[in-house]
Structure formats: C-alpha cells, structure tokens
C-alpha positions as CSV (number, residue, x, y, z in Angstrom):
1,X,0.0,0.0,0.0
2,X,1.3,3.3,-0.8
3,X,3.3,5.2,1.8
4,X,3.5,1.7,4.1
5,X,6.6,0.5,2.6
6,X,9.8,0.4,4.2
7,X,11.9,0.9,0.8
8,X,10.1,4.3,0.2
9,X,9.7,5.4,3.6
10,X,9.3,9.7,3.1
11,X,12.2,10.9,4.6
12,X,10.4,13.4,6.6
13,X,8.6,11.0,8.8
14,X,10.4,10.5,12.1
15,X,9.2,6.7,12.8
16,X,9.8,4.6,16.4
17,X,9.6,1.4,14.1
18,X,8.6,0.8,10.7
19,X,4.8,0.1,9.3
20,X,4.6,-3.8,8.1
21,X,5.1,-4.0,4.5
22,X,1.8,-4.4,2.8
23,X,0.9,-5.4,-0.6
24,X,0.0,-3.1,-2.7
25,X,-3.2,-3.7,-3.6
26,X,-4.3,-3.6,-0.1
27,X,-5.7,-0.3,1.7
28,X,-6.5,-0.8,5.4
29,X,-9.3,0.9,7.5
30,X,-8.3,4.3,9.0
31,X,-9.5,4.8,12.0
32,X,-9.2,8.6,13.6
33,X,-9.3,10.2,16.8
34,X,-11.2,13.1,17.3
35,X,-9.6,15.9,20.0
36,X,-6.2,16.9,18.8
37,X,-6.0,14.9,15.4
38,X,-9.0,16.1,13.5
39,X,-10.2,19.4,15.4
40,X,-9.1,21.2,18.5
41,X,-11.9,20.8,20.9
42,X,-10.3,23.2,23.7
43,X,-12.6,26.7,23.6
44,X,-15.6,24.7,24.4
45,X,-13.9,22.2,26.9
46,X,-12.3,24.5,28.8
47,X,-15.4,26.9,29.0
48,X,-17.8,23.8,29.9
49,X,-15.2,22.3,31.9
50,X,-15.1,25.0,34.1
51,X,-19.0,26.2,34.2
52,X,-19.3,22.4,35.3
53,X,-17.1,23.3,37.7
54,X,-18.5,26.2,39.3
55,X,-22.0,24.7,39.6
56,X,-20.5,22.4,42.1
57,X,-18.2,25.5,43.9
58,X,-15.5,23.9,43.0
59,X,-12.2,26.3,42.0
60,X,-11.9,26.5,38.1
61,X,-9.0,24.9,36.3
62,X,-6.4,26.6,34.7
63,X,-6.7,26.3,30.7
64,X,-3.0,25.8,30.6
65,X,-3.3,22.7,33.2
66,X,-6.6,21.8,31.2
67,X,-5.3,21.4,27.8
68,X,-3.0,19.0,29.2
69,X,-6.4,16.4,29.5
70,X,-7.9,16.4,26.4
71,X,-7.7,13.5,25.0
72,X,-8.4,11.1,28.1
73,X,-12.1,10.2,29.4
74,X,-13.7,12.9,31.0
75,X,-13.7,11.0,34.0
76,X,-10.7,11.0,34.7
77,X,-10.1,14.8,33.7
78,X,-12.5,15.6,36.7
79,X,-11.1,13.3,39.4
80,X,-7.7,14.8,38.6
81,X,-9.5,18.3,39.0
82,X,-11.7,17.7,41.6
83,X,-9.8,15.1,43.9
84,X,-11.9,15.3,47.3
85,X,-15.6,14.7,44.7
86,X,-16.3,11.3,45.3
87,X,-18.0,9.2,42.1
88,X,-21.4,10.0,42.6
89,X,-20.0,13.9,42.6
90,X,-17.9,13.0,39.5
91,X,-20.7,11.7,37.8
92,X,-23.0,14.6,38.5
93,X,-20.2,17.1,37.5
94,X,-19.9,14.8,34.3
95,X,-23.9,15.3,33.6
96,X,-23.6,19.2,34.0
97,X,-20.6,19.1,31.8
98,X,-22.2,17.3,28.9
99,X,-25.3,19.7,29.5
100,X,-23.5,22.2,28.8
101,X,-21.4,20.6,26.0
102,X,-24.3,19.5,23.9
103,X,-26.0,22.4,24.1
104,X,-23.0,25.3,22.6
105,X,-19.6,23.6,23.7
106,X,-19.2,21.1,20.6
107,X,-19.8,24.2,18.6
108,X,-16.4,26.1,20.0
109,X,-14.4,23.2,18.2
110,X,-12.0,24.4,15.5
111,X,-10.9,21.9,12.4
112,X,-7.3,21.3,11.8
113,X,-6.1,23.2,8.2
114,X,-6.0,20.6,6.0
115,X,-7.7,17.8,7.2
116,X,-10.7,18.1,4.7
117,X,-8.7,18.6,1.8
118,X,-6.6,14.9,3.2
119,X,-10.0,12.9,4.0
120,X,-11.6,14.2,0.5
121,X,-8.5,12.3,-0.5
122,X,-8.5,9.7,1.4
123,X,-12.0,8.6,0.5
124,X,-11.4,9.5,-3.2
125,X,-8.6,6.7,-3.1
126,X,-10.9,4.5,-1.8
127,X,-9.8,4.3,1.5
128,X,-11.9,2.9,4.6
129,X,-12.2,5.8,7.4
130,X,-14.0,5.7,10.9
131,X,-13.6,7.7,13.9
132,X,-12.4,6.4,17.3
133,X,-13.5,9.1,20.5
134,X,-13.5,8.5,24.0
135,X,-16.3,11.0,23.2
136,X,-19.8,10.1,23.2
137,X,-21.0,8.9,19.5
138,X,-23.8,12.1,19.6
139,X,-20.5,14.4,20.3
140,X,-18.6,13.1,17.8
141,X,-21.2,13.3,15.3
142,X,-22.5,16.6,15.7
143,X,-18.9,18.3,15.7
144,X,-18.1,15.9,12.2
145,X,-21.1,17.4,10.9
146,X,-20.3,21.3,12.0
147,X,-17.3,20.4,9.9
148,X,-19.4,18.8,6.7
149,X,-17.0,15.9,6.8
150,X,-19.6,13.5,8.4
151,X,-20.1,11.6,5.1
152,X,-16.0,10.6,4.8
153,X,-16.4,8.3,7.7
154,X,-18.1,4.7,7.4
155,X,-18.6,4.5,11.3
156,X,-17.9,6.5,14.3
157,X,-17.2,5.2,17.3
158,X,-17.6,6.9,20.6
159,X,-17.3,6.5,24.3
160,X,-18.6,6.6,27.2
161,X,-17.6,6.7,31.4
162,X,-16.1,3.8,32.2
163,X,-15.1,2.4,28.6
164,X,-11.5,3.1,27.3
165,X,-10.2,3.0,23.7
166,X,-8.6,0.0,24.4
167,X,-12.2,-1.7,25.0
168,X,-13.6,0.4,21.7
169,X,-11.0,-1.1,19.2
170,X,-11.6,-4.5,20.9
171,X,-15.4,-4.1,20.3
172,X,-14.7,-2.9,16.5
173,X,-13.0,-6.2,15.7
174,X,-15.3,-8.7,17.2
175,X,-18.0,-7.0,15.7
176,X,-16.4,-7.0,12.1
177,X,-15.8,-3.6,11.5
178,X,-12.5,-3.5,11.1
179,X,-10.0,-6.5,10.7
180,X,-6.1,-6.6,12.1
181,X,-4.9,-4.3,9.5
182,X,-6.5,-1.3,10.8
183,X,-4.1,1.8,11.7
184,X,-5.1,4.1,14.7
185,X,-4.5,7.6,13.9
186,X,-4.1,9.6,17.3
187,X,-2.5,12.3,19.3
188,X,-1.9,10.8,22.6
189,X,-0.5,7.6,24.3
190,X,-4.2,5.9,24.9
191,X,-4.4,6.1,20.7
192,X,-1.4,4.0,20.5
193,X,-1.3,1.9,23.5
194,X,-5.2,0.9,22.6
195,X,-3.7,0.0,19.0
196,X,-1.0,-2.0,20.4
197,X,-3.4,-4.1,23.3
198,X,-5.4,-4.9,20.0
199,X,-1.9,-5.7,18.0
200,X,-2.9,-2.7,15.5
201,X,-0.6,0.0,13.7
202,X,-0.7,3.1,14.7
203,X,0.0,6.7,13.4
204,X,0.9,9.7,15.9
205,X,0.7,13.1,14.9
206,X,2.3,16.3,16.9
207,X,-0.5,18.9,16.0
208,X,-2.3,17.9,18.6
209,X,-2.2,17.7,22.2
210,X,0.7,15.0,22.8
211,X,4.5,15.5,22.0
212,X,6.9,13.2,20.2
213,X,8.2,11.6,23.7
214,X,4.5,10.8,24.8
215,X,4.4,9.1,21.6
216,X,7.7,7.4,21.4
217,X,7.3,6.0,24.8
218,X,3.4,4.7,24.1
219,X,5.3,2.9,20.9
220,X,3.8,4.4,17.9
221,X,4.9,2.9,14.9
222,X,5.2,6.2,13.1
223,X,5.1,10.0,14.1
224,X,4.2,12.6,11.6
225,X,4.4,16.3,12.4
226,X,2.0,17.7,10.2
227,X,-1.0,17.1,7.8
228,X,1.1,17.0,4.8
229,X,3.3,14.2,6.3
230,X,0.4,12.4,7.3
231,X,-0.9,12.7,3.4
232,X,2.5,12.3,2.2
233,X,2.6,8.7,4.3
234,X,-0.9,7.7,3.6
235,X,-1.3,9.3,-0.2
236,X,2.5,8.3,-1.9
C-alpha cells in the first residue's frame, strides 16, 4: 500500500519502528481520533469544563493545566481536578458538563487546516475511514457534521464513562468492522497503546495535544508532524 513500505519510507517522517510491508493492492481501515487529530476541541472544553465546575463550587481549572487532559475520558479529567468529589460527585459534575457541552460547547471546536482537503483524498482513493472518540457517538457526530465531513467516515465510534479505547478497538473487531490491519491515527498515548493491546498499527501526529516523547514512549509505529506528512505517508 502506498506510503506503508519500508523501501520508500518519506524521509520526513520521524518513525519509532517501521509500518509492516503491505501489498499493494491492499488499503487498510483508517481509524481517527477526534480531539487533537482532526479538530481542536479546547474553547468549548475548557469553557464547559469550568462552568461544570463552578456549579458544584468547586475552583476553576487553569486552561494551561486543562489542555493537558484532552484526549483522556472525561472522568478521569474531573477526578484529577476535583480530587476530594467522590464518584457520585464526579458523575454529577460529568452530567452538567455534557449539558452544557451538547447544548453550545461542541460548537467552540476548530478543524485542523488541512484535514478536509486529506480525508476528501482519502475517500477518493478508496480508502476505509472511521472515527475512534473517547467521546460520546452524539458528540462526535455533531462536531463531524459542523465540519461537513460526516459523510467521509463509514462509522464512528464513541465512548462513554467507564469504557477506554482499548475496550472500543476491541469491540470494532469482534463486531467485524475493522479486521487486524487497521491503523489508529491519534494524538496521545491511549491512541497508540489501545492499538497496540489490540496488535494494530498506529499513526501519531504532533498537532495535537501530545508530543513526540509521549508518543515514542506509548510505541507508535510512526510519528508525523504535520497534515502533509500524514498525506505524504498515507497518499505516496
């Protein structure tokens, strides 16, 4: 498959290890994530974060700090900011969140330049695409849709409290939708190491909200640092 082989590896692709040769003839699903790889969620997270937040009088979280958590469930975001809330607290601060998330937050999302133009490509090449989100499927659909690039993807697959990519990817291949040579395209370690627990490929990318050691250390099989590399990779 073009841009998988090790002979004609782009030189501008910084790789941990190399993508399996493939033949050519074969094109494997592409599965994205959503925060950090395809749009920049962070206006309305941090706003509804926050709001969520103050409802419960709890102090607001620094956006700088914040940032840092996109990517993982939003559990987990609020017991790291709200230690002392017990899980009956999380979960209520998780219901005001979402509230407030469906209702104007998914709209403060911002698409990555370029990624239209590369999944226009993508599915003009005939390539497989589906979206992987610890996000809730409703989310994830409404944001693809702000975006008009709903219609690229053959499935989306979101999340939910209590289920972590690791257990979505698992539940993608015992259901059929994808088979073993499905790539994961992410931004941050629990992309990569949900890829690996399922013996996928995976893709990281550094627009996002990881950096290349995050990466590295999770074992991606290949880093890009832009769109173009990631079209370069996938398209040549």
């Amino acid at each position: 498959m073009a841009g998988f082989h090790r002979a004609t590896r782009p030189p501008a692709i910084a790789a941990t290890e190399e993508l399996t040769d493939m033949d050519a003839s074969q094109k494997p699903t592409l599965i994205f994530d959503l925060d950090g790889t395809l749009s920049d969620p962070s206006p309305g997270f941090i706003r509804c974060f926050n709001e969520a937040l103050a409802l419960h009088d709890l102090p607001p979280a620094a956006p700088q700090e914040l940032i840092r958590w996109i990517g993982p469930p939003i559990e987990n975001t609020f017991r790291a900011f709200a230690p002392a809330t017990d899980e009956a607290g999380i979960t209520r601060l998780i219901i005001d969140y979402r509230a407030r998330y469906a209702e104007y937050g998914f709209s403060g999302n911002i698409i990555y330049s370029g990624i239209p133009e590369l999944l226009h490509q993508l599915s003009a090449a005939d390539f497989d695409l589906g979206v992987c989100s610890s996000k809730r499927t409703d989310f994830v659909e409404k944001i693809l849709h702000q975006f008009g690039i709903h219609h690229c993807f053959r499935f989306i697959n979101g999340g939910d409290i209590g289920i972590e990519k690791t257990q979505q990817l698992r539940s993608l291949l015992d259901d059929g939708e994808i088979d073993q040579s499905a790539v994961m395209i992410g931004d941050r370690r629990m992309d990569v190491t949900a890829a690996k627990n399922n013996e996928l490929k995976s893709v990281g990318v550094l627009w996002g909200f990881g950096d290349r050691e995050e990466l590295e250390v999770a074992g991606a099989d290949v880093i890009v640092d832009s769109v173009s590399e990631l079209a370069e990779l996938l398209l040549t």
